[in-house]
RODRENVO-534308 format. One line per field, with one value per residue: x, y, z of N, C-alpha, C in turn. Coordinates in steps of 0.2 Angstrom, whole numbers, plus 5000, padded with zeros to 4 digits. Example, Ala and Ser with C-alpha at 12.3 -4.5 7.8 and 13.67 -1.06 7.14 Angstrom:
# RODRENVO-534308
n_X (5066/5064)
n_Y (4972/4989)
n_Z (5039/5035)
ca_X (5062/5068)
ca_Y (4978/4995)
ca_Z (5039/5036)
c_X (5066/5064)
c_Y (4984/5000)
c_Z (5039/5039)
# end
This chain:
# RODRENVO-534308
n_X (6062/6059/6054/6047/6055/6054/6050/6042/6046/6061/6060/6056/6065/6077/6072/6071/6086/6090/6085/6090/6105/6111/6123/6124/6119/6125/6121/6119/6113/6101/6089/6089/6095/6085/6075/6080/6087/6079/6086/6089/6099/6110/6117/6121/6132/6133/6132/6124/6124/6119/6116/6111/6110/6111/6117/6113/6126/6126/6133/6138/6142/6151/6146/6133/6130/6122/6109/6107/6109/6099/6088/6092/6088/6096/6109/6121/6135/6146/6156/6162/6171/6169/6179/6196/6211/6223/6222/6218/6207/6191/6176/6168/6176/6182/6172/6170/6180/6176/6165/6171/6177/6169/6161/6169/6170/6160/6154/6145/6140/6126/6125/6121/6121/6114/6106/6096/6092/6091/6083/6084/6094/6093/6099/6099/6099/6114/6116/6125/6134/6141/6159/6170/6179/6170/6163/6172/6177/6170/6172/6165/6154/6137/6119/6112/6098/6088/6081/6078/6069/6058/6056/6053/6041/6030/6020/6023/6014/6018/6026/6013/6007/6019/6020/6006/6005/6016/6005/5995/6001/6005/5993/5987/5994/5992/5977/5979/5984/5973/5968/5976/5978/5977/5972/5985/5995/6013/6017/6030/6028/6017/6020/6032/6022/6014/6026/6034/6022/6022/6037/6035/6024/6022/6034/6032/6023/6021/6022/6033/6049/6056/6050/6049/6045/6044/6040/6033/6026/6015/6004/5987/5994/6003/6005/6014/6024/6038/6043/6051/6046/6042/6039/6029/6009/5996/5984/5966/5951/5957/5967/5979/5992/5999/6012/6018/6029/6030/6041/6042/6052/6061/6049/6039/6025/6018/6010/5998/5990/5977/5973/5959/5958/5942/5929/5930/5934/5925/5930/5942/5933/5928/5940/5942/5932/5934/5946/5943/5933/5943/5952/5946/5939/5954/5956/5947/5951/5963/5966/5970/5980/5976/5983/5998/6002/5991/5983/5991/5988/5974/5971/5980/5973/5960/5962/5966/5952/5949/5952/5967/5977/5994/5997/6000/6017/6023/6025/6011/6007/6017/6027/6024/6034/6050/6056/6048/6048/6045/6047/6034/6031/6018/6018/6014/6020/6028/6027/6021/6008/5997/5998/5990/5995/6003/6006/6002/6005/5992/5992/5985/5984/5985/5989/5989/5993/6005/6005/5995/5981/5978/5981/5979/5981/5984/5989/5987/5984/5983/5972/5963/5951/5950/5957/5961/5960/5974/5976/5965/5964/5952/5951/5944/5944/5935)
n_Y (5139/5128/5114/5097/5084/5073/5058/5050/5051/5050/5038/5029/5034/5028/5014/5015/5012/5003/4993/4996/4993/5003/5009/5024/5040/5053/5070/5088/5095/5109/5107/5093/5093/5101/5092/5081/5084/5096/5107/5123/5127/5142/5147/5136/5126/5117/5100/5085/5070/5055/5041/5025/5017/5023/5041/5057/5067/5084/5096/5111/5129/5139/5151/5152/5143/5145/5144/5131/5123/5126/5124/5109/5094/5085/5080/5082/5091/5098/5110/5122/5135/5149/5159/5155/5161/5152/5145/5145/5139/5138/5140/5125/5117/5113/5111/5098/5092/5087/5082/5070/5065/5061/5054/5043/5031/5022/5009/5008/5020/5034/5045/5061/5060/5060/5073/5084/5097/5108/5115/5132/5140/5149/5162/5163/5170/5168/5152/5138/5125/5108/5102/5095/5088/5086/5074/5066/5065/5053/5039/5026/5028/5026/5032/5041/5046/5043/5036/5046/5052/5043/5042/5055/5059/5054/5062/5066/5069/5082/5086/5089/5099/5110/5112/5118/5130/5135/5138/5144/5155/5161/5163/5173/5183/5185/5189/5202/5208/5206/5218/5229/5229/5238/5245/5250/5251/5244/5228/5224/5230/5226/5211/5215/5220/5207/5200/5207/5206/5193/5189/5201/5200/5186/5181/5186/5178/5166/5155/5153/5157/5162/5166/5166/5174/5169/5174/5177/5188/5192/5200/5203/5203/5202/5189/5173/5158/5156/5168/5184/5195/5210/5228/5231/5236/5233/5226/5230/5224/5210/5196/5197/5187/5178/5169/5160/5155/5150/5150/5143/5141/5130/5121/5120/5132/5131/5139/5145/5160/5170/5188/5202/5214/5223/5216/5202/5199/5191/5186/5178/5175/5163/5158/5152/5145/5135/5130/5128/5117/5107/5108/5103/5089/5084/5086/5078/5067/5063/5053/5040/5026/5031/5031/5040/5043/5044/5054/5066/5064/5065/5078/5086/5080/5085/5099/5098/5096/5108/5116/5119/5111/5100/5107/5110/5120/5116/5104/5097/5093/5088/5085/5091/5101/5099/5104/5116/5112/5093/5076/5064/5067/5067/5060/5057/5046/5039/5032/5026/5027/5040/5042/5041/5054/5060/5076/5085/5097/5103/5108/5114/5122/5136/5145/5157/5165/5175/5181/5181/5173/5158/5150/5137/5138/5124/5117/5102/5088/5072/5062/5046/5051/5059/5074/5085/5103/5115/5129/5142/5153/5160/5150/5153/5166/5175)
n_Z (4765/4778/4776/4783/4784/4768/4768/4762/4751/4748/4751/4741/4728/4737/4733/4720/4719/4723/4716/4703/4706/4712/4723/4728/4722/4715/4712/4703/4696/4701/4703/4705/4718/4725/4727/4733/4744/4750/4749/4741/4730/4729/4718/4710/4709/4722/4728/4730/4737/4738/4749/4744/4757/4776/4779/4768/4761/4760/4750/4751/4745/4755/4758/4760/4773/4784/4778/4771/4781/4790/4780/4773/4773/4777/4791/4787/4782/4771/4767/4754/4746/4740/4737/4738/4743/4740/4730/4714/4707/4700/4711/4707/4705/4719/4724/4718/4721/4735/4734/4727/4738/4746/4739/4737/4744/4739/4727/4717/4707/4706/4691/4682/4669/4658/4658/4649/4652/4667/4680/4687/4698/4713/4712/4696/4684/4679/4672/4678/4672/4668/4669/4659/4667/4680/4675/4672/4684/4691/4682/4681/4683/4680/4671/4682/4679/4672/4682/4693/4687/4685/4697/4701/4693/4700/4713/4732/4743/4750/4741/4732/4739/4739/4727/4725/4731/4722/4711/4716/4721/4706/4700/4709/4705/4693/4694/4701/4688/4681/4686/4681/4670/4654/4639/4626/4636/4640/4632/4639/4650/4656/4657/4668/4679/4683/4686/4696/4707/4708/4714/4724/4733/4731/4740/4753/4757/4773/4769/4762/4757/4746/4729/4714/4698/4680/4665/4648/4636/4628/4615/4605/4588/4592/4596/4598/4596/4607/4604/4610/4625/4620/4615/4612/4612/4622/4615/4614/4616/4611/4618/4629/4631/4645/4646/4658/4673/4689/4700/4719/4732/4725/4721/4707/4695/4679/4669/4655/4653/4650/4646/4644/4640/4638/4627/4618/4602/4588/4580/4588/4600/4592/4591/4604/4609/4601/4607/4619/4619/4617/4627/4635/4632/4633/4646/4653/4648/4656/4665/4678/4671/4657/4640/4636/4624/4617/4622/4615/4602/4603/4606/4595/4584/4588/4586/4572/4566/4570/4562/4562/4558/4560/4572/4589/4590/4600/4615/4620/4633/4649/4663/4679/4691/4701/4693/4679/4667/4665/4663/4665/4647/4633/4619/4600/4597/4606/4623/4639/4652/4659/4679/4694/4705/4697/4692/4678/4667/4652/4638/4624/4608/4596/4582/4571/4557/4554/4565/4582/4588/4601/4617/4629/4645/4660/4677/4683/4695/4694/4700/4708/4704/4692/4684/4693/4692/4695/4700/4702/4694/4679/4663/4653/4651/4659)
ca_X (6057/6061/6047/6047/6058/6048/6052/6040/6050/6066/6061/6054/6070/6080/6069/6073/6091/6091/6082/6095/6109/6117/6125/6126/6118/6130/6117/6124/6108/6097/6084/6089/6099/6080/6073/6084/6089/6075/6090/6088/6104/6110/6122/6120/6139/6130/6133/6120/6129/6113/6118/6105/6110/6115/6115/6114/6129/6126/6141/6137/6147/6152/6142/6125/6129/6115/6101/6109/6108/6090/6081/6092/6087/6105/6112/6131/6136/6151/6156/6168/6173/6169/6186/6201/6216/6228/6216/6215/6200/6183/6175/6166/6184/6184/6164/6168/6185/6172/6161/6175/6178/6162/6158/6175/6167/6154/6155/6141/6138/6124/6127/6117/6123/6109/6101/6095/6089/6089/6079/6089/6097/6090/6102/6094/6106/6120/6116/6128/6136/6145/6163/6172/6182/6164/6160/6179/6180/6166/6173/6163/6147/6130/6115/6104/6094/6080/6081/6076/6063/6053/6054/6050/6036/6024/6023/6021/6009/6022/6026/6008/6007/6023/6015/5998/6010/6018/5999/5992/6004/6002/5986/5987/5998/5987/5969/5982/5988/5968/5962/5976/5978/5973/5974/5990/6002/6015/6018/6034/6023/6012/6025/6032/6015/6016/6033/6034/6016/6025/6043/6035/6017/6023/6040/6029/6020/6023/6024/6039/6055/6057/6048/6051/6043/6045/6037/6035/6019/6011/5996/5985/5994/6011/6006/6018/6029/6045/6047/6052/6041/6044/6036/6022/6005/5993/5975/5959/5945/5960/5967/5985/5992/6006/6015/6021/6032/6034/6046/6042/6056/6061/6044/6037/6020/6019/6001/5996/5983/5972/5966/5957/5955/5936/5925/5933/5932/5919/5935/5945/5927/5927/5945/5943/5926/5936/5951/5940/5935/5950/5954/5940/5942/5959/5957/5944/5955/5969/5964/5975/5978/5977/5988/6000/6002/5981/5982/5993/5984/5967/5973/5982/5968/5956/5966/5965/5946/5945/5956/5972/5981/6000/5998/6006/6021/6027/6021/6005/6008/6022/6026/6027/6038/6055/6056/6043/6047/6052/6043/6034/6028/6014/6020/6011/6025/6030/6023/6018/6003/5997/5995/5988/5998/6009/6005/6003/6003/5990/5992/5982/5988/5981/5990/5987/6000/6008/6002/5989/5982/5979/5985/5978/5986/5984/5991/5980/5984/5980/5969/5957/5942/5951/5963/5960/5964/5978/5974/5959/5964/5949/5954/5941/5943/5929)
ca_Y (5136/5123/5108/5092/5079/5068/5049/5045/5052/5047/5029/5029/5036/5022/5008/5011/5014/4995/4990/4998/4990/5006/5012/5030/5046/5061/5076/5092/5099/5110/5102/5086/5093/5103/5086/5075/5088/5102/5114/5124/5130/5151/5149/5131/5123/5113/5094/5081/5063/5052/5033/5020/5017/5030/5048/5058/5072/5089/5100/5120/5133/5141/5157/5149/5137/5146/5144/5126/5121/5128/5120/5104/5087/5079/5085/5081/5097/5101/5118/5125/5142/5153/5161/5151/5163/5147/5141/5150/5138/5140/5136/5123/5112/5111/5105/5090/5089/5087/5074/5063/5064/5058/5047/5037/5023/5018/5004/5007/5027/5034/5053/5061/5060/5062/5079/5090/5106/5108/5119/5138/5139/5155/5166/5162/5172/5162/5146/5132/5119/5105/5104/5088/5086/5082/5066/5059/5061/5047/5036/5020/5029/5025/5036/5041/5053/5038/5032/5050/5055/5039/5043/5063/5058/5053/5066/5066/5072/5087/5089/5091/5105/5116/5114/5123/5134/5140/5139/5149/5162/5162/5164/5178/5188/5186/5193/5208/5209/5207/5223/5235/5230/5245/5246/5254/5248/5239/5218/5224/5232/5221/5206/5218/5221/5201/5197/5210/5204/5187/5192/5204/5196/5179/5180/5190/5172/5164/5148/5153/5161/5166/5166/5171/5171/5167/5177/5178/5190/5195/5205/5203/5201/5199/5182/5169/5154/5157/5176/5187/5199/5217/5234/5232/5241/5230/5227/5231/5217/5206/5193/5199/5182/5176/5161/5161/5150/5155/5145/5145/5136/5126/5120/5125/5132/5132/5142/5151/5163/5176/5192/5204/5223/5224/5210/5196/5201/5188/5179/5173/5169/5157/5150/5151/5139/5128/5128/5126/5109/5102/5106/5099/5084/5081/5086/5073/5060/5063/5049/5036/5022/5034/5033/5050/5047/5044/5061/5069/5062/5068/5086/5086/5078/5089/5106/5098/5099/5115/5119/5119/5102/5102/5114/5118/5116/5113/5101/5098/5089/5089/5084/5098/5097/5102/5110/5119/5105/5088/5072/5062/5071/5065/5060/5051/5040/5037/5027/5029/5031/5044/5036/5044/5058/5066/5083/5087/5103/5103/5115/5116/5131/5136/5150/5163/5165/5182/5184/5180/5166/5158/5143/5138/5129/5123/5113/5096/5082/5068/5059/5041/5052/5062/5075/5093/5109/5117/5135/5146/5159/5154/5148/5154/5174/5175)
ca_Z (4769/4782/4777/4787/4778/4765/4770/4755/4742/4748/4751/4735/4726/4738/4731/4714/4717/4725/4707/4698/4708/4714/4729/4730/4720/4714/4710/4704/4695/4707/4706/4709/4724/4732/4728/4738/4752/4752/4749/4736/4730/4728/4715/4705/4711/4725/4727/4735/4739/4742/4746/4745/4765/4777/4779/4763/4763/4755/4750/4748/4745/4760/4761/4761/4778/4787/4773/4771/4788/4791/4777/4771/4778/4781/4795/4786/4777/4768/4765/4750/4747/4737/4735/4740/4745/4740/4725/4710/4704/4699/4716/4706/4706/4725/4725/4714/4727/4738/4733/4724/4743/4750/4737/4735/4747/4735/4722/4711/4705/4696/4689/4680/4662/4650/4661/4644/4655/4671/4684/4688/4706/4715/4707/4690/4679/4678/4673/4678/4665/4670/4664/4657/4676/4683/4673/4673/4692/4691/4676/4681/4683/4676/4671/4682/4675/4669/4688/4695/4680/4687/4705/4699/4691/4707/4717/4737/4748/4752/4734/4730/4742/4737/4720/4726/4733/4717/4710/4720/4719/4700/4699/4713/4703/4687/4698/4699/4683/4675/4686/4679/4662/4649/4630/4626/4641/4633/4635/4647/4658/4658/4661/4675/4682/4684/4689/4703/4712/4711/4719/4729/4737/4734/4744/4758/4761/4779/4769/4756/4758/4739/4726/4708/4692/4673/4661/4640/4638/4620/4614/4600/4584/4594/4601/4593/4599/4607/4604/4617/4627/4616/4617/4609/4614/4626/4612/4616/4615/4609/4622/4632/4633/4647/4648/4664/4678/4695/4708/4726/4735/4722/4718/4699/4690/4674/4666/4651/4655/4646/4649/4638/4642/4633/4623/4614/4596/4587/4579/4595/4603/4588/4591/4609/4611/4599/4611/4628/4618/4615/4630/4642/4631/4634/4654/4655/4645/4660/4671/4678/4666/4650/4637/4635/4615/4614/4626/4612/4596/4605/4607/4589/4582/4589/4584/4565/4566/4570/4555/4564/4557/4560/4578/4589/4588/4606/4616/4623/4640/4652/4670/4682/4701/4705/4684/4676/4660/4668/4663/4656/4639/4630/4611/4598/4594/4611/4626/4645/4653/4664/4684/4701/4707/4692/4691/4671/4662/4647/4635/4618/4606/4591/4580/4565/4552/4553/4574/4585/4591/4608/4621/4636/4651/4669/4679/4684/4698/4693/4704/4705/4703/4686/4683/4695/4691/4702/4697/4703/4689/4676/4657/4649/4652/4662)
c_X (6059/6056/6050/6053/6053/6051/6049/6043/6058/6066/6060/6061/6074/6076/6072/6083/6093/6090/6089/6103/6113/6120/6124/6122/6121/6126/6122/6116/6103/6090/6082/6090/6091/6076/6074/6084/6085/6079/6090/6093/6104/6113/6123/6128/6138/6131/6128/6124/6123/6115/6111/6106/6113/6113/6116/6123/6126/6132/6137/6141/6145/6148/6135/6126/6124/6110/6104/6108/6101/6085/6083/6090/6092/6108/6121/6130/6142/6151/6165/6168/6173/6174/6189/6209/6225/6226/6216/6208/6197/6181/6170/6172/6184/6175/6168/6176/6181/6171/6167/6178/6175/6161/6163/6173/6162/6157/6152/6135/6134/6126/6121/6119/6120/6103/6101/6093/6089/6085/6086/6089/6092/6092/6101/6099/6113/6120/6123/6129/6140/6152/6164/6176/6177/6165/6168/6180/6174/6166/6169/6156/6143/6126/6110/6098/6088/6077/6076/6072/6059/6051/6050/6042/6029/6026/6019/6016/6011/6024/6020/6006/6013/6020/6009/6000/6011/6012/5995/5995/6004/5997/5981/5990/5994/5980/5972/5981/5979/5965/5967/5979/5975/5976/5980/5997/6005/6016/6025/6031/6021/6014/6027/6027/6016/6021/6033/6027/6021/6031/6039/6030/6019/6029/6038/6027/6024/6026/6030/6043/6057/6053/6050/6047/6045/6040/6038/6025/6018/6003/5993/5991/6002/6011/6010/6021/6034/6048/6046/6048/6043/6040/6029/6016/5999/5986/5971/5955/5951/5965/5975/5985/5999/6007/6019/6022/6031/6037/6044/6047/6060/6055/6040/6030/6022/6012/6003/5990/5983/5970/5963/5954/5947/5932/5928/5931/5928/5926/5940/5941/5926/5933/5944/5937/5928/5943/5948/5937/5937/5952/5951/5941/5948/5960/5952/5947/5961/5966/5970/5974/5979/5983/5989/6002/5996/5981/5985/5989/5980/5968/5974/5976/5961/5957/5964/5958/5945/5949/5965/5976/5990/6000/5996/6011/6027/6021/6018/6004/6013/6020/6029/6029/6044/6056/6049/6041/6048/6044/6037/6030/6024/6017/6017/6014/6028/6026/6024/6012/6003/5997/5993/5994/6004/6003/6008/6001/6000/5989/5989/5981/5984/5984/5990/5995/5999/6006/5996/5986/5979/5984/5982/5983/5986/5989/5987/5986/5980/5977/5962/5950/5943/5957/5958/5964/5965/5977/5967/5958/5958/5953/5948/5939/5938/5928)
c_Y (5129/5117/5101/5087/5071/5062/5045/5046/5048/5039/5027/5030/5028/5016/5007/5010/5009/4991/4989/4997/4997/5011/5018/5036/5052/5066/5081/5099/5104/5109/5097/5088/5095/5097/5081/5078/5092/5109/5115/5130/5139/5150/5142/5124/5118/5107/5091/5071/5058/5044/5032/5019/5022/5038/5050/5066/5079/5092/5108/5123/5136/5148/5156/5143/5139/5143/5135/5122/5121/5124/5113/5100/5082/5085/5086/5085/5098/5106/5118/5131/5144/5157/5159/5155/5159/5143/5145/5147/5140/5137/5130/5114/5110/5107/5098/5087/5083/5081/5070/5061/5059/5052/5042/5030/5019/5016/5008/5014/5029/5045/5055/5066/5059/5069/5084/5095/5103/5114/5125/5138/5147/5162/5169/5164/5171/5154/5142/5128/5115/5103/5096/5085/5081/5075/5063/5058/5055/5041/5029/5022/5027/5032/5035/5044/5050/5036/5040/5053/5050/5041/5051/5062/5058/5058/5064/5070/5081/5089/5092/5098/5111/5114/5119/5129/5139/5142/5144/5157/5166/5164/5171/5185/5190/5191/5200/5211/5210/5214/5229/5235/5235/5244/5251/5254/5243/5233/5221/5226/5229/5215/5208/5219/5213/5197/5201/5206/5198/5187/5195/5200/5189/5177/5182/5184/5170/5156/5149/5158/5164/5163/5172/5171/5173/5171/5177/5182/5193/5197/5205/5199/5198/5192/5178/5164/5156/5163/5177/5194/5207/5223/5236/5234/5233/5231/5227/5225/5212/5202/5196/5191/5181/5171/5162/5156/5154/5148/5146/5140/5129/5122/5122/5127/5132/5133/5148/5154/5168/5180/5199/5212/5225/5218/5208/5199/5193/5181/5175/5171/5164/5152/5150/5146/5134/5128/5125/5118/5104/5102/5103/5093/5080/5082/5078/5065/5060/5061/5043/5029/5025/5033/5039/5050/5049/5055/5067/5067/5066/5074/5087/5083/5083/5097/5103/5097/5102/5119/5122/5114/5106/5107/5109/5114/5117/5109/5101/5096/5087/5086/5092/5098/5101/5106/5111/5114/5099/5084/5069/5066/5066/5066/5056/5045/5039/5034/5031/5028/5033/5041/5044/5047/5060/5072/5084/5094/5101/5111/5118/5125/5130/5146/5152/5165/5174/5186/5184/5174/5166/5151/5145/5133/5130/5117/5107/5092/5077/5062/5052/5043/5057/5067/5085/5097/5113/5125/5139/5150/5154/5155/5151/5163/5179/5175)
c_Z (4771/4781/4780/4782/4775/4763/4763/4750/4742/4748/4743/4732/4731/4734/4722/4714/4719/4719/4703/4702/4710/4722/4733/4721/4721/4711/4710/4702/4702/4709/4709/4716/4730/4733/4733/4744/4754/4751/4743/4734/4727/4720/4707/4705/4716/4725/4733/4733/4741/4741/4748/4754/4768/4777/4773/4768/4758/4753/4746/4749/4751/4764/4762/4767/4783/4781/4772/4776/4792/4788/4773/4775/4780/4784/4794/4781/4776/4765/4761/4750/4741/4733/4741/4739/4741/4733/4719/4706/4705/4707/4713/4706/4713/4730/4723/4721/4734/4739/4729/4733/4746/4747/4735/4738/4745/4727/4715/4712/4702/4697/4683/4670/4657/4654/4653/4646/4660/4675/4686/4697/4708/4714/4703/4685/4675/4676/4674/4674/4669/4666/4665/4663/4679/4680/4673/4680/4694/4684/4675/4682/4680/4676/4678/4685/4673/4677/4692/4692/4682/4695/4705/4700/4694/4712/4725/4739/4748/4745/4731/4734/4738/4731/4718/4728/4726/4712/4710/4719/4712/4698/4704/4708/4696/4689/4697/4692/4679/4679/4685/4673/4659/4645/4630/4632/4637/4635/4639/4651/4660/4662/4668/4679/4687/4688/4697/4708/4713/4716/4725/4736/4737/4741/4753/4762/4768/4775/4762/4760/4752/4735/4717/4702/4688/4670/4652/4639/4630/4619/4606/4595/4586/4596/4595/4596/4599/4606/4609/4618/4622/4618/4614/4613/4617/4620/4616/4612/4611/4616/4621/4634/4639/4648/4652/4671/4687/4700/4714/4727/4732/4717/4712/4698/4685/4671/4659/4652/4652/4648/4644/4639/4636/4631/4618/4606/4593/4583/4582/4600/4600/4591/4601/4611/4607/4604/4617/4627/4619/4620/4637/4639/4634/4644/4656/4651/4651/4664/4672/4673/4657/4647/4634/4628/4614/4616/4619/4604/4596/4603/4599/4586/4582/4587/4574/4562/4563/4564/4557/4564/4558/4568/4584/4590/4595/4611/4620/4631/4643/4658/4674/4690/4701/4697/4684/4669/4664/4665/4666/4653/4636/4622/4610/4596/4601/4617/4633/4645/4657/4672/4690/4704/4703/4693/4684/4671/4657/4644/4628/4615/4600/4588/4576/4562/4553/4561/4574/4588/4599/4611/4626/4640/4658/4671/4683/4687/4696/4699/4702/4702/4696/4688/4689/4696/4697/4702/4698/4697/4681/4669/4651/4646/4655/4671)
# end
């Protein structure tokens, strides 16, 4: 998808990159790179070259210079090859040829040498690593991975849009997903039920060119942190829960939603009017100004109430933009406060020794007037 180039993000980005005294940005992540250029690489090999003055350059591998050319914002495009007749390297050796090419004329480099996770390329399947080549061919570089986590952080006008984008399409695939649920279908079904609407209906859109989703789905007793979807049987009056991403163009959601083939059994009505608590509380604590340990405290705090001390045990607030994870996180021993225009994930959990359980979660802009949910699909299974 071809979008306008967004003058406030990159100025923004230039500005702190004058702070931070540095010349020139070498991205390799895909994230960074759909960030900066709007190009949202196939394969994860990709390089964006963005100096503080100047044109930025891209560098893509050679088979994507249509899809490159259509929806990057620098019209200077380097192309490598995929396979090199004359090369026996990885074509990942002749990116970095590339850019130690592009960026030879700059002083002061930042790289991005503290990236813990990045976003998946459109391939998905292969993740990307960077090898030890990468960082020596920039030996004077600096981080800057804290420099692009602040600029992240605020999203644009155009950022806030592709965000409602992959929102939307979330919360489309779910409407699906709650009218052919049935007792006895199994959590891959189910998940596939899901995934497919997204790929298929979302990709369909005028306003996306791909669309993908993420899925982790459990049912009744299967609900748990961190296990993976299995074959288990879709309960009856007991909540189908999915934790679920979808990509559009780059752009991330991140939601867990509920849905319940029948009537809530009397014991997950109990935990679920103490979960919609804690979590209306903690939506109406997301105002600009807040502090994101308070935000975590609140939530944690409020879970040990309702007889849940110590839970859950992943975190409760996130930034959501070019990843489904990306800063800042709300910790009680750590600092920040929330401001106008991040887009947070809230997700208060709450689980049962031996499976079961719940979580909710949307995604919420923050804005002067509080924090509004991006999400039509409701939280409360109703």
């Amino acid at each position: 998808m071809s979008w306008p180039r967004d003058d406030t993000k990159l100025d923004r980005v230039r500005g702190l990159m004058a702070a931070h005294d540095l010349d020139a940005l070498v991205c390799r992540a895909p994230d960074n790179v759909v960030y900066l250029t709007n190009y949202w690489p196939m394969k994860g090999y990709d390089v964006v070259v963005f100096p503080r003055e100047g044109e930025p350059t891209l560098i893509a591998l050679e088979p994507s210079r249509d899809d490159a050319a259509r929806t990057a914002w620098t019209s200077d495009i380097r192309l490598f090859a995929g396979y090199d007749a004359a090369d026996p390297r990885p074509p990942t050796a002749r990116a970095l040829d590339l850019a130690r090419d592009v960026a030879g004329g700059f002083e002061r480099i930042g790289l991005e040498l503290t990236l813990g996770t990045q976003a998946s390329d459109r391939m998905v399947g292969e993740p990307t690593t960077y090898t030890k080549d990468w960082f020596d061919a920039f030996p004077n570089a600096v981080d800057a991975t804290p420099l692009l986590a602040a600029a992240r952080a605020i999203k644009t006008e155009q950022e806030i849009a592709r965000i409602r984008i992959a929102n939307d399409i979330a919360a489309d695939a779910m409407e699906h997903v709650k009218a052919e649920l049935e007792p006895g279908m199994r959590e891959s079904e189910a998940a596939a039920l899901w995934l497919g609407h997204v790929h298929g209906e979302g990709t369909k859109r005028d306003d996306v060119e791909l669309a993908l989703g993420f899925s982790l789905v459990w049912s009744g007793p299967g609900i748990r942190t961190f296990t993976a979807t299995g074959d288990r049987p879709v309960q009856a009056n007991e909540p189908t829960l999915f934790e679920i991403w979808v990509c559009a163009d780059g752009y991330w959601a991140d939601h867990t939603k509920n849905v319940c083939p029948g009537e809530l059994t009397p014991e997950y009505e109990r935990l679920l009017d103490q979960l919609l608590g804690v979590y209306g509380r903690a939506v109406d604590f997301a105002c600009p100004g807040a502090s994101l340990a308070e935000l975590d405290r609140l939530v944690r705090d409020g879970l040990a109430e309702a007889g849940y001390a110590g839970q859950p045990s992943h975190p409760i607030c996130h930034g959501v933009g070019a990843r489904a994870h990306e800063p800042p996180y709300a910790h009680q021993a750590g600092g920040g406060t929330i401001q106008a225009g991040m887009v947070l994930a809230i997700e208060p959990g709450a689980y049962w020794d031996g499976g079961g359980g719940l979580r909710l979660e949307d995604n919420f802009l923050v804005t002067a007037a509080g924090a509004e949910k991006l999400s039509s699909f409701p939280d409360d299974f109703r």
